[in-house]
C-alpha positions as CSV (number, residue, x, y, z in Angstrom):
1,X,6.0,7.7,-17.0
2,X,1.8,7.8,-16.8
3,X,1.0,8.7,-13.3
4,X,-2.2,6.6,-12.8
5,X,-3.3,8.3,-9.3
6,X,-1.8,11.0,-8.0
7,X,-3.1,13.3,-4.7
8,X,-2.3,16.6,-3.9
9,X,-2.6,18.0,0.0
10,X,-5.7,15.8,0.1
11,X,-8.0,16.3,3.1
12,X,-10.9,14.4,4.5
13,X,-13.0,15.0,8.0
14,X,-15.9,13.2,9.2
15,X,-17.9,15.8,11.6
16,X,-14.6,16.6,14.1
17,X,-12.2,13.7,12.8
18,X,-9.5,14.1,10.6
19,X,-9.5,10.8,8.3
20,X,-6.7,12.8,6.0
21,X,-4.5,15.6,6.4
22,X,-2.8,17.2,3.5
23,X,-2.2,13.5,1.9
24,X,-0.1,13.4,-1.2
25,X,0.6,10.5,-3.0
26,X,1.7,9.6,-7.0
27,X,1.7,6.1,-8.5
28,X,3.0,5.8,-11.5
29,X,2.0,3.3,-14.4
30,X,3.1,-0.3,-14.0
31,X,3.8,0.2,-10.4
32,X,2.9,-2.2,-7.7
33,X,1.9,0.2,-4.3
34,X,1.7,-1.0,-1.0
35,X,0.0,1.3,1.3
36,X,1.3,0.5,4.5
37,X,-0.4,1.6,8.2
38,X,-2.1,1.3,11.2
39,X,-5.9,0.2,11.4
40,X,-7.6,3.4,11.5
41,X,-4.5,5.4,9.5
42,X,-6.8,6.4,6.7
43,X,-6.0,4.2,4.1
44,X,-9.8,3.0,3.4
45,X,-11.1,6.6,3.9
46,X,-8.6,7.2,0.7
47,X,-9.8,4.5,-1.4
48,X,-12.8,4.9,-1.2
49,X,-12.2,9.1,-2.3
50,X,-10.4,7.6,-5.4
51,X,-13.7,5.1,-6.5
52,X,-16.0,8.6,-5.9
53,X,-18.1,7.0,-2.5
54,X,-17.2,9.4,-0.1
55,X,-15.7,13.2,-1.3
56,X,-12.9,15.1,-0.3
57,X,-12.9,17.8,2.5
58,X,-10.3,19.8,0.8
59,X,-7.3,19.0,-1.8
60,X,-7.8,17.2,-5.1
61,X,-6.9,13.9,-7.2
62,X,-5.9,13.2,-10.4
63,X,-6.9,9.6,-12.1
64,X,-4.8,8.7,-15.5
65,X,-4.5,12.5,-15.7
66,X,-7.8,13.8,-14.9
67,X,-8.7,15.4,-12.6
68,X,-11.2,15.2,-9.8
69,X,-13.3,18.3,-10.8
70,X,-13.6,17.6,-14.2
71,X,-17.3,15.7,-15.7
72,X,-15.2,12.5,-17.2
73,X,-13.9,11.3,-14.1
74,X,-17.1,9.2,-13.9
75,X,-16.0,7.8,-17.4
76,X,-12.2,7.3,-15.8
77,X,-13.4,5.5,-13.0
78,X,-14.3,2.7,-15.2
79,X,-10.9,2.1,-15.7
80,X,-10.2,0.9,-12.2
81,X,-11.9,-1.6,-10.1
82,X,-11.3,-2.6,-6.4
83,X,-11.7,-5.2,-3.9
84,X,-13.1,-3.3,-0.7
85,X,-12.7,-5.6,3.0
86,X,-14.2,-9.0,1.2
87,X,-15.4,-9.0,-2.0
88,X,-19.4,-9.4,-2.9
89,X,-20.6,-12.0,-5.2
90,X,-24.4,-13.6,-5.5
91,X,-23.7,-16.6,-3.4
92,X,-26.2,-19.0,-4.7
93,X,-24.2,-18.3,-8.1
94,X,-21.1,-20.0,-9.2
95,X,-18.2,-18.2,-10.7
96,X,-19.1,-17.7,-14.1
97,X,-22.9,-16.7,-13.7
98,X,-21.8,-14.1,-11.8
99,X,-19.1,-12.9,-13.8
100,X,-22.2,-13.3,-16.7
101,X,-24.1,-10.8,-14.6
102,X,-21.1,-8.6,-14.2
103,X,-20.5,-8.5,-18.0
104,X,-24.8,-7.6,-18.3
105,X,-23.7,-4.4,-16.3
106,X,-20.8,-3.2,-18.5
107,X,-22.7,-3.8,-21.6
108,X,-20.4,-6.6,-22.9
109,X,-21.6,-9.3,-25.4
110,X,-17.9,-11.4,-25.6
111,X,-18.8,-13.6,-22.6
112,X,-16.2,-16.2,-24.2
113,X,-14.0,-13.6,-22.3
114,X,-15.2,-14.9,-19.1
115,X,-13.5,-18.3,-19.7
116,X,-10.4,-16.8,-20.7
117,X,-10.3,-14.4,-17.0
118,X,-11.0,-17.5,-15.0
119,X,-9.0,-19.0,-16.4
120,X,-6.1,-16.7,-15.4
121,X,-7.4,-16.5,-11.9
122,X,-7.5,-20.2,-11.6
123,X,-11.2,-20.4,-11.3
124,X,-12.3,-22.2,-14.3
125,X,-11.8,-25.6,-13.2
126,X,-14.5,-25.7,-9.9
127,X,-17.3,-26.4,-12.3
128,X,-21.0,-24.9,-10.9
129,X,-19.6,-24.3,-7.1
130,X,-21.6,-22.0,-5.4
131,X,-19.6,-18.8,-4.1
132,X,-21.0,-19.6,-1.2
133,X,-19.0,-22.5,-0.8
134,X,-16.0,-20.8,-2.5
135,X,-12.9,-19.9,0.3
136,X,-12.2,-16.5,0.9
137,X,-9.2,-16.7,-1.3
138,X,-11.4,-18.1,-3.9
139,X,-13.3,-15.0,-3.7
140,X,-10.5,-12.5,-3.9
141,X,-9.7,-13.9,-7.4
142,X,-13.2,-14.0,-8.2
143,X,-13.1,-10.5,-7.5
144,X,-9.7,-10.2,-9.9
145,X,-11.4,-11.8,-12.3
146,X,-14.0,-9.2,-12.2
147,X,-12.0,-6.5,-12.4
148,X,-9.7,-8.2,-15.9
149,X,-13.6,-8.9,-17.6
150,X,-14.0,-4.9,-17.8
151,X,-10.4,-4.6,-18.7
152,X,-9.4,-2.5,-15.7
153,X,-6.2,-0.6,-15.6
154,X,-5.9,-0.3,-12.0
155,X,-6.6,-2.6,-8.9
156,X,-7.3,-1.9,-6.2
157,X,-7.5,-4.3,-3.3
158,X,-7.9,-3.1,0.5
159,X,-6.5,-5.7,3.2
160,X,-6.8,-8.6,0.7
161,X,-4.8,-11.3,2.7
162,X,-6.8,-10.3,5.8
163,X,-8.4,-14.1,6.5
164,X,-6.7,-16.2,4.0
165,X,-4.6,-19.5,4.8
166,X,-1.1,-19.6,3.5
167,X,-2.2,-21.0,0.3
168,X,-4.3,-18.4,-0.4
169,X,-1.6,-15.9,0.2
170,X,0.6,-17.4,-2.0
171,X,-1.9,-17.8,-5.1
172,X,-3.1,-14.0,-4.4
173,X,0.8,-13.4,-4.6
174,X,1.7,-15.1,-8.0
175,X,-1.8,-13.9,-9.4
176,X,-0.7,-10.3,-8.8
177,X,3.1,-10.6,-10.0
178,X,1.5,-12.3,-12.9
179,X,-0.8,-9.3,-14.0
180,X,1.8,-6.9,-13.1
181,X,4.2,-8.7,-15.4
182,X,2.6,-10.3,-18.2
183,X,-0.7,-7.6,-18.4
184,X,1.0,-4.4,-17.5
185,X,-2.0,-4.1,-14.6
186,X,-0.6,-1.3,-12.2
187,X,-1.9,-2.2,-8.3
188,X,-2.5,-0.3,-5.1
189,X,-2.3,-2.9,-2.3
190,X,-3.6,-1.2,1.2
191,X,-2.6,-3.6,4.1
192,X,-0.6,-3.6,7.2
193,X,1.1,-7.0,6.5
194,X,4.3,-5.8,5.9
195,X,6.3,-8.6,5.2
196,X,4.0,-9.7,2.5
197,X,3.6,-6.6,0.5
198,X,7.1,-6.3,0.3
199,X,7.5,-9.6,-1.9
200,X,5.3,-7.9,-4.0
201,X,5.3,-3.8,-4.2
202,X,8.2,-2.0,-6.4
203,X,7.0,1.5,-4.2
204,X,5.8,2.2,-0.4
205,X,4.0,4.8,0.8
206,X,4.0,5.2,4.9
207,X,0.5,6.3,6.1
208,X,-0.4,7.2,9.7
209,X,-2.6,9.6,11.1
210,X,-4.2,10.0,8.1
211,X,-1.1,11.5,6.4
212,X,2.0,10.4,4.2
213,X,5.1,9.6,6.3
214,X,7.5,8.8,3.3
215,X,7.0,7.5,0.1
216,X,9.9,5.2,-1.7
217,X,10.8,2.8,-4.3
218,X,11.3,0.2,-2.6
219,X,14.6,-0.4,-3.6
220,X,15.9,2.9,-2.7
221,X,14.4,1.9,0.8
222,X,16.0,-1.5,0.9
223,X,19.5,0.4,0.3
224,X,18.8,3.0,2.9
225,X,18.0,-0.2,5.2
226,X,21.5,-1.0,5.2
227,X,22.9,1.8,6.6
228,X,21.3,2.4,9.8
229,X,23.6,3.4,12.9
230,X,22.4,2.0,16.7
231,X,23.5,3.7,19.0
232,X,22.8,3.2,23.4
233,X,23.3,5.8,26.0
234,X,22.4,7.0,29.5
235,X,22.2,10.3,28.1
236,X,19.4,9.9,25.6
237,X,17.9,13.3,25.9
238,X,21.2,14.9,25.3
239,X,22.2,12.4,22.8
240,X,19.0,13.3,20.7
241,X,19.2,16.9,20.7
242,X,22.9,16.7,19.3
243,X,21.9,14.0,16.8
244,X,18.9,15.8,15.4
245,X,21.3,19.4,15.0
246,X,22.8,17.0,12.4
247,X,21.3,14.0,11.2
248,X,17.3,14.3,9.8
249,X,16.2,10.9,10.8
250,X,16.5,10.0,14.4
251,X,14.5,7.8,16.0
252,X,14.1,6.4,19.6
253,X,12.7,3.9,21.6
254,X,13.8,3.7,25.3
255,X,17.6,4.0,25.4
256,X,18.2,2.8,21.6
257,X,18.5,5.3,18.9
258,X,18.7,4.8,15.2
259,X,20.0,7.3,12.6
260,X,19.4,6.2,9.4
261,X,21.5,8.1,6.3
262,X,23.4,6.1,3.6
263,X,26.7,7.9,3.1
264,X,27.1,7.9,7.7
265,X,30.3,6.4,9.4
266,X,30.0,4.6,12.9
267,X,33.3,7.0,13.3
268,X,31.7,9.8,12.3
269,X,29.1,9.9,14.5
270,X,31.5,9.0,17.4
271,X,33.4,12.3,16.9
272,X,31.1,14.3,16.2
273,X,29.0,13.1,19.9
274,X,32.6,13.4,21.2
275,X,33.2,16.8,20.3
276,X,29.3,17.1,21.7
277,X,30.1,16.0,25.2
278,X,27.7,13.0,24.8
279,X,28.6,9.7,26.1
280,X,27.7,6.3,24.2
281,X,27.6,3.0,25.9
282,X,27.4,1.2,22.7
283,X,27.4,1.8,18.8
284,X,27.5,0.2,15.9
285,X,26.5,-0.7,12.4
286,X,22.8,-2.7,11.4
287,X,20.5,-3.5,8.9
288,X,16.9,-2.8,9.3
289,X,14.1,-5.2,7.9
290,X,11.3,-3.2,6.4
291,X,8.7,-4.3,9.0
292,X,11.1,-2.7,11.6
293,X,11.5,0.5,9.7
294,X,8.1,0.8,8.8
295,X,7.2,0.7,12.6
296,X,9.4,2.9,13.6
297,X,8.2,5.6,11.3
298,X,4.7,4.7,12.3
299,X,5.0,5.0,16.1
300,X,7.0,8.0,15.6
301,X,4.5,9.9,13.9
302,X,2.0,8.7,16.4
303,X,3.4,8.8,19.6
């Protein structure tokens, strides 16, 4: 499959602060990405490396199989378009005038196309509203729209849900299932609302501290979900070391700890702290939600 972006130990420092460290990340064609951190994590700092505004410290990047160092990445870059915090219009303009201005700029005459994208976006029906007057979520399709006029293969949209009503949320929602669906549009989706990118991302990458935690399909996360092991005891220092001489992914918070491996028994892990000398007060099976495992990897890496 096409890898559409892909990052390779990629590095960026403003005067003494790390934005990345060593950041790899690959998404492939027809994939819908969430990007998933804390304010702050770095996920910005990385968009706006892959639209060419700020350069890399060290490392390097690949677009549709170019890479970063070589002269037609400019020409690649028009391949991708991206909503950045809130997306800029002329606001005494409505919809189509700017999208007519837009089309001035990329040298294309077919501005019957400009019809036919807001139309897609929903957008074709508000007549000469102002974007001014237009809701934020009115916007972020605008700025869609935008990006299907030039034909772009990529969006990218930073925090796009960030002020929207519930309405909002759920037209930004469909529009992007649609595009992903019907147009073969491959997205990267940065945000920190978990539970909304998950009804819409087929991959996840885990970002904090300006470097990749884990990266996963997000079914293959979803099964690994299911077969998380709590576990309390008074002995959680003990309980830890023993754990992590076996098991890769411990976490813990206070006195509960989670191991999280698919092919783990509840009876397994009681023998084998048994045979440890580790008491457990209490044990048993769970499923994590993603917001949940998310956190946990993120205050892991952080604390």
């Amino acid at each position: 499959m096409k890898s559409i972006v892909e990052t390779n130990n990629l590095s960026k420092s403003f005067r003494n602060q790390k934005a990345l460290s060593n950041f790899s990340m690959n998404i492939h064609q027809g994939d819908v990405y969430g990007l998933v951190g804390k304010n702050g994590a770095g996920k910005t700092t990385l968009i706006k490396i892959l639209f060419g505004l700020v350069h890399e410290s060290s490392g390097n990047y690949s677009l549709f199989e170019v890479n970063s160092s070589e002269k037609k990445i400019s020409d690649i870059r028009k391949q991708i378009s991206g909503i950045i915090e809130q997306p800029a219009f002329y606001p005494h303009m409505n919809s189509f005038d700017n999208l007519k201005v837009q089309a001035y700029m990329s040298n294309l005459t077919n501005f019957n196309k400009i019809d036919e994208v807001l139309q897609i976006v929903s957008l074709r029906n508000v007549g000469r509203k102002k974007v001014k007057n237009f809701s934020l979520g009115m916007k972020q399709r605008l700025g869609i729209a935008r990006a299907l006029l030039t034909d772009s293969k990529l969006i990218v949209l930073d925090e796009p849900t960030n002020g929207l009503d519930p309405e909002g949320i759920i037209e930004l929602r469909e529009l992007i299932k649609f595009l992903n669906r019907e147009k073969g549009i491959t997205f990267l989706i940065s945000s920190h609302y978990i539970n909304e990118l998950e009804q819409v991302i087929n991959k996840i990458g885990i970002i904090g501290d300006g470097q990749m935690i884990e990266e996963i399909p997000l079914d293959s996360l979803k099964l690994k979900l299911k077969s998380c092991i709590a576990l309390s005891t008074n002995s959680v220092d003990d309980c830890v070391k023993a754990l992590k001489g076996k098991y890769a992914d411990i976490k813990c918070k206070d006195e509960l700890i989670l191991i999280n491996d698919i092919d783990i028994e509840v009876a397994e892990v009681i023998k084998y702290l048994s045979d440890c000398s580790v008491p457990i007060s209490q044990i048993n099976k769970k499923s994590m939600n993603l917001e949940e495992y998310v956190l946990s990897k993120i205050s892991t890496k952080t604390s």
